[in-house]
N, C-alpha and C positions, 0 to 999 in steps of 0.2 A: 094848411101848410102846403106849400107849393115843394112836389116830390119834383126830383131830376129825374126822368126815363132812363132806363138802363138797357142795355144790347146783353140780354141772357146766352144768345150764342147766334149765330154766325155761319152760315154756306152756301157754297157756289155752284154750281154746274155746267157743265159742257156737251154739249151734242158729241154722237158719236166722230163726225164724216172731219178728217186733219186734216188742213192742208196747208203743204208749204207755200212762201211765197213763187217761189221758180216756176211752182204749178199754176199757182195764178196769174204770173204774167203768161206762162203758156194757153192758158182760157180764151184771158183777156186778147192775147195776138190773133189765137182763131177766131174769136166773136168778132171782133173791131177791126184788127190790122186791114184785112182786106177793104173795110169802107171808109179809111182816112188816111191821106194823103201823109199825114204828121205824127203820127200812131209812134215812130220810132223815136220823137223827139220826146215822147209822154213817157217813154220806159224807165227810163232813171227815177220815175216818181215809185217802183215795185221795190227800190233797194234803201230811198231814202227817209219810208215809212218809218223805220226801225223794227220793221213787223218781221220774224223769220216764220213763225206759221200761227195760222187758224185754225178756227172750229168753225162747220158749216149743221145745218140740221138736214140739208139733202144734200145726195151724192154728187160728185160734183158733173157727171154728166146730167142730168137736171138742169143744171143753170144755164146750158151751151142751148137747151131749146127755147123758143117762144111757149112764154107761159100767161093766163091771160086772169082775170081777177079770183074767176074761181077756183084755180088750181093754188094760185098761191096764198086764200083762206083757210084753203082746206089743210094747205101744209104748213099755213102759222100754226091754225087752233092747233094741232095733231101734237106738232114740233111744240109749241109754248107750253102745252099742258105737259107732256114728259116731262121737259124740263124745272117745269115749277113743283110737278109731286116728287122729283127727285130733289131739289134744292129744297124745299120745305119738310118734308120727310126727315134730309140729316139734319135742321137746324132744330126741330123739335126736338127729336131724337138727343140732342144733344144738349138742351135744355132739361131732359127727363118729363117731357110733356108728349101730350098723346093730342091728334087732332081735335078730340073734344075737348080738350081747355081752351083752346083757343076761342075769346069773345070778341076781337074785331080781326078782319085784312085789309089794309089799303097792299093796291095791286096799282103797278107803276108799268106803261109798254105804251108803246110809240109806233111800232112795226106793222101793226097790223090790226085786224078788226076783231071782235067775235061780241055778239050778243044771243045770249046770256052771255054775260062779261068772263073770264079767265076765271076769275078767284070763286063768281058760282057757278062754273064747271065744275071745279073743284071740290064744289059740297059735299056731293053726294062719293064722289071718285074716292076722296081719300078720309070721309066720314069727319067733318065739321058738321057743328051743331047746324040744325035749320034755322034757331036766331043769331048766327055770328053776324054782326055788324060789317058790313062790306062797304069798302070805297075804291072802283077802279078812276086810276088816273092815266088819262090819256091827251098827249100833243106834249107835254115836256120836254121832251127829243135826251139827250145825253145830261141834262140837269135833271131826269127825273129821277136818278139814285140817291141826290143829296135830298132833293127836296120831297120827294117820297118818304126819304125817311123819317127828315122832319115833322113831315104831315101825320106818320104814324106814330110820332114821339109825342104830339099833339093830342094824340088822342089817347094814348097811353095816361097822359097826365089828363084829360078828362074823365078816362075810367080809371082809378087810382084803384091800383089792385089787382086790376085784369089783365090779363095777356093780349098781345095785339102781335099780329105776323103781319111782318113786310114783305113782301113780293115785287119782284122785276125782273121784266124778263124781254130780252127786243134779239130778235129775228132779221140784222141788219142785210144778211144775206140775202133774203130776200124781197128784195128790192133792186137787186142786177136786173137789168131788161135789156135785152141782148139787139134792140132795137133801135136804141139810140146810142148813135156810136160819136158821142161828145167827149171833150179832156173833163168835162167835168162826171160824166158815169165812168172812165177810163180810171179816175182817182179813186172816185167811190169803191171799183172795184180792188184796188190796192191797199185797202184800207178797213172797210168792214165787218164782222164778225159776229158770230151768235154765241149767248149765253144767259145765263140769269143765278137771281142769288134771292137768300131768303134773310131773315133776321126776326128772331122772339124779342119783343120788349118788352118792358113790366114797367109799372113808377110806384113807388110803396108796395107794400102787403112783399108776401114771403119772397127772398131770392131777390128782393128790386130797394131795398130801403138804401137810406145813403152812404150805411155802412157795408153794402151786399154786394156783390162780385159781376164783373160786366164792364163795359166801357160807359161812360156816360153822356148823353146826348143833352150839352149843357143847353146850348142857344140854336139860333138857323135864321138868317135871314135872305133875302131875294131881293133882285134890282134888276127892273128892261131897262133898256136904255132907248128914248122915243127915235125914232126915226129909223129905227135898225129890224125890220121887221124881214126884207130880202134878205138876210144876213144867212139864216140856218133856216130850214126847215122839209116839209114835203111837198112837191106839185102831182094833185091827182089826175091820171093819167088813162087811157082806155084800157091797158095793161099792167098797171100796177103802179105803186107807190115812186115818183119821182122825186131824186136827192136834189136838194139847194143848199149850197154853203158855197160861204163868196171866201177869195182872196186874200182878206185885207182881215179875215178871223184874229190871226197873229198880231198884227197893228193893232185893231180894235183892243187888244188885251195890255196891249203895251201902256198905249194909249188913256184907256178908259176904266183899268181896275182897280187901278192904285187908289183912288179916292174912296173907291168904295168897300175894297180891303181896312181902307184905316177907318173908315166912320163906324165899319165893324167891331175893329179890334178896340175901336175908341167904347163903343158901347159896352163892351164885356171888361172895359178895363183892362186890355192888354197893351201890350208895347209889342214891335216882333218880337224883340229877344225874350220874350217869355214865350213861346211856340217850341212846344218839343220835337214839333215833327209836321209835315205834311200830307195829306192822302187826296191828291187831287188826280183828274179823270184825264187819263190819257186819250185824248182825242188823236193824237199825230205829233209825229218829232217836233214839226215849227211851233205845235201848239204846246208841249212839254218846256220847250228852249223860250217862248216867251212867259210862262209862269213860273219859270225859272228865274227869271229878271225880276218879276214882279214882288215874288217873294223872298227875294235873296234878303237879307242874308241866311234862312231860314232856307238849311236842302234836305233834312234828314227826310227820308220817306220818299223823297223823288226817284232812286235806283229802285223802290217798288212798283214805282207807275210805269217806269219804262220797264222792269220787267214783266210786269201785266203784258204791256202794248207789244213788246217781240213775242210774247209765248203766244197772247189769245188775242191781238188785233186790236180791234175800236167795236166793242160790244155795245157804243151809247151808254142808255144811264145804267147798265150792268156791271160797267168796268169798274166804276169808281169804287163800287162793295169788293172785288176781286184785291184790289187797291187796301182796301181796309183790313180784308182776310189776311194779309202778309203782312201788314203791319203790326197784331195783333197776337200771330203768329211767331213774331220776331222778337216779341218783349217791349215791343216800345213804351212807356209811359210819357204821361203829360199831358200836356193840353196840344192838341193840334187841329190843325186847318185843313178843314173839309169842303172842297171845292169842286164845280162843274159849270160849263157853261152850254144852256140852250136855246132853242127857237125864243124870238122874243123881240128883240133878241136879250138872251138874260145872264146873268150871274147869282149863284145858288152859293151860299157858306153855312157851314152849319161847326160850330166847337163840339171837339167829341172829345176829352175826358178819358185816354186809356190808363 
């Protein structure tokens, strides 16, 4: 019998360090202003994010210095791991399971390096078994909360029974380099954010059967589209991780989803108007306003993305679970559309069943 996986529970977390937008264009004028000419013409990009504040994992004087590879592993691993035993800690917790239950992690980050991988740091830190089944996923960029989760929904229905914790967690803040003073780091820094979120899933056996309590993680599918590889991603740099995203991201969506939306919806036998709701990844206002189009007539759940995107930024693949937390939160039921788009360049859907 092929069980559906179900989402037993659900959490987020935030670094401690806020910051509002006003502060960050104030960063951004001291870092850049002085080395471009046009610096003033880029400021209207700090109001028209829709972002009013962030979370950072360092203070924000930190970011104002040259920081060179090893400073900023040192304060992914540091910054990721808090974050992860504090998002996995309450999602256990709030399943009524304790880190030895847990038999598998896929662990989803984009941001940053660490081997031993995140999730066996975490072994011994917050006392999972020595055989938990690990899988770190790394290069996803902002589709790695859909498709992350997919992946562990995957494996939930390969261990029919067992528990499986989903981990993601990306560190976008650090990846300012205060060094290249381009419109396109000038953006990044308008825009990025730290956080991470956890999720228990089960498929059969106690608390997970089809009559058992939880959202359900019906289907998941993926599409690159060939030639779109400059689109999104990282360039490795002497100093650190360098941002790439083109332009023409909004067009591309306009453009290029609708097909693959409906070959979706066609496979799971939907129509839109059976969509209860949405929960898609607030990457930026243009990118909110173009899957807005795409999915009309279908808007329930979009006033949750954009308020993800004003409270806590563009956290990559973090946000779209933050996205999920409120909707869940809010009572929604139905079948809705779970979306993200990353490096690839790609589109991530996944039906999730509240």
């Amino acid at each position: 019998m092929n069980h559906t996986p179900r989402i037993l529970s659900l959490a987020t977390a935030l670094p401690p360090h806020r910051l509002g937008q006003d502060e960050a264009l104030g960063v951004a004028r001291a870092v850049f202003g002085p080395r471009m000419r046009d610096f003033d013409r880029l400021v209207p990009v700090f109001a028209n994010t829709g972002i009013e504040t962030r979370h950072a994992v360092m203070p924000i004087d930190w970011y104002m210095e040259p920081r060179g590879w090893p400073e900023r592993t040192a304060a992914f691993r540091d910054g990721a791991l808090s974050l992860l035993e504090e998002a996995a800690g309450q999602a256990l917790a709030r399943a009524g399971l304790a880190p030895r239950d847990v038999d598998a992690i896929v662990c989803a980050s984009t941001t940053g390096i660490a081997t031993p991988s995140l999730e066996a740091l975490l072994l011994e830190r917050m006392g999972f078994r020595p055989d938990t089944v690990r899988l770190p996923l790394f290069g996803l960029g902002c589709a790695g909360g859909v498709l992350g989760l997919t992946r562990a929904g995957q494996i939930a229905q390969a261990m029919a029974g067992r528990t499986v914790l989903f981990l993601v967690v990306e560190l976008c803040t650090l990846a300012f380099r205060s060094a290249e003073a381009t419109p396109t780091n000038v953006v990044a820094s308008a825009l990025f954010a730290d956080g991470a979120a956890a999720a228990v899933l089960r498929a059969d056996g106690e608390g997970a059967n089809e009559d058992g309590e939880g959202p359900r993680l019906v289907d998941g599918v993926e599409h690159t589209w060939p030639g779109t590889q400059d689109v999104m991603g990282w360039r490795v740099e002497d100093d650190g991780l360098g941002v790439i995203f083109s332009q023409s991201i909004p067009t591309l969506i306009r453009n290029r989803l609708v097909p693959v939306l409906n070959g979706f919806l066609e496979r799971r036998r939907l129509a839109r108007g059976d969509l209860a709701g949405l929960i898609v990844h607030p990457g930026g206002a243009k990118v909110l306003h173009a899957l807005e189009e795409v999915c009309a007539p279908v808007s329930a759940g979009l006033d949750d993305a954009w308020a993800v995107l004003r409270r806590c930024g563009n956290m990559s693949a973090a946000s779209v679970l933050f996205v999920l937390e409120r909707r869940i939160a809010s009572g929604a039921r139905g079948p809705h559309l779970m979306t993200a788009l990353g490096p690839g360049f790609t589109a991530a859907m996944a039906q999730v069943e509240l």
